[in-house]
C-alpha positions, 0 to 999 in steps of 0.5 A, a space after each residue: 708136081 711130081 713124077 710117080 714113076 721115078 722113086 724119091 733115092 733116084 730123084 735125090 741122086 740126080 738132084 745130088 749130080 753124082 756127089 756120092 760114089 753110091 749115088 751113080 746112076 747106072 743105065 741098063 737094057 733088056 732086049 727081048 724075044 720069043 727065041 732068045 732061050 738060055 742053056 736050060 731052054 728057058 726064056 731069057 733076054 739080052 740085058 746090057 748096061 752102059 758101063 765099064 763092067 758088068 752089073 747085078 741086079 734084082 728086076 722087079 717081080 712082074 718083069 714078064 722074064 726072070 722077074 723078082 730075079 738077080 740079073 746079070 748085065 753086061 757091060 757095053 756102050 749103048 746110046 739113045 738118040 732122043 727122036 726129033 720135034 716133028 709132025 710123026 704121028 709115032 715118036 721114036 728114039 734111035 738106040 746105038 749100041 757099040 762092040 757088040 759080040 757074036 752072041 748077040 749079034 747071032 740072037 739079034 740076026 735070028 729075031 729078025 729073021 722070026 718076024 716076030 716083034 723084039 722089046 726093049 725095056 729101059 731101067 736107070 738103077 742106083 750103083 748102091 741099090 741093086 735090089 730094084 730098079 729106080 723107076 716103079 713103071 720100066 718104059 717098054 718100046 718096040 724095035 723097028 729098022 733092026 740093022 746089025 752091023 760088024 761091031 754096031 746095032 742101030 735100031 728105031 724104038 717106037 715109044 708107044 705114044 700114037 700122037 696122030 689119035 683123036 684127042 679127047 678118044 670119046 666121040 660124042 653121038 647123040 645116041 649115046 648123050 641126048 643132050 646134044 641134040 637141040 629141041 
């Protein structure tokens, strides 16, 4: 079986464990907001990659910002905390990122003040591809628990899946199937 939201180079480079210099997996964040605006006023994010330098790179076309554009990322030290196995109805990951400077901290203690909701979007890219990023569908999460600190930013990231939903949705009435009444 195989996973339609993964391309077949990322799948061949985490199958090769990083045998080829070209094949490092290069991790990278967007953190979104209605305020966040460049120099020009025009939307723009906070887009970071986990690494020791900066990276460019190309974000797909329906990207809601600076889609189809070469993006640069900056480097810094972030972590994702995978959510525990529990009974929550709404799984969520902790995200940690680390050295974080007076511009972000600064759009970051904005975004919370506005009450408005702040995204992250997740992308793995290929050192050696930078035309794209190696997943056809960026998973998009929610922040919730905001807390910036001196040199840290922790935040809750909701992964959209609502576990405590009914499973199969449809409710069967016999209005709108008969055939569950019985003659």
């Amino acid at each position: 079986m195989s996973d339609p939201d993964v391309t077949q180079a990322m799948k061949e480079a985490y199958a090769s464990a990083g045998s080829s210099a070209d094949e490092i997996v290069v991790h990278t964040l967007e953190i979104r907001h209605p305020s966040f605006v460049d120099e020009a006023n025009q939307p723009t994010s906070i887009f970071l990659v986990h690494d020791h330098q900066n990276f460019v790179g190309t974000l797909e076309a329906d990207a809601p910002i600076k889609g189809g554009q070469a993006v640069e990322f900056i480097a810094i030290a972030f972590d994702f905390k995978l959510a525990p196995i529990e009974t929550a109805p709404t799984p969520q990951i902790v995200v940690e990122i680390d050295n974080v400077g007076r511009d972000i901290t600064d759009q970051l203690d904005a975004a919370i003040v506005s009450g408005d909701k702040i995204e992250m979007c997740y992308r793995p890219w290929l050192n050696g591809d930078r035309t794209g990023p190696q997943m056809l569908v960026p998973p998009v999460y929610t922040l919730s628990n905001v807390k910036v600190g001196v040199f840290r930013v922790t935040a809750r990231a909701n992964t959209g899946a609502d576990l405590g939903v009914a499973f199969p949705r449809e409710l069967y009435k016999p209005g709108k199937f008969p055939g569950l009444i019985g003659l």
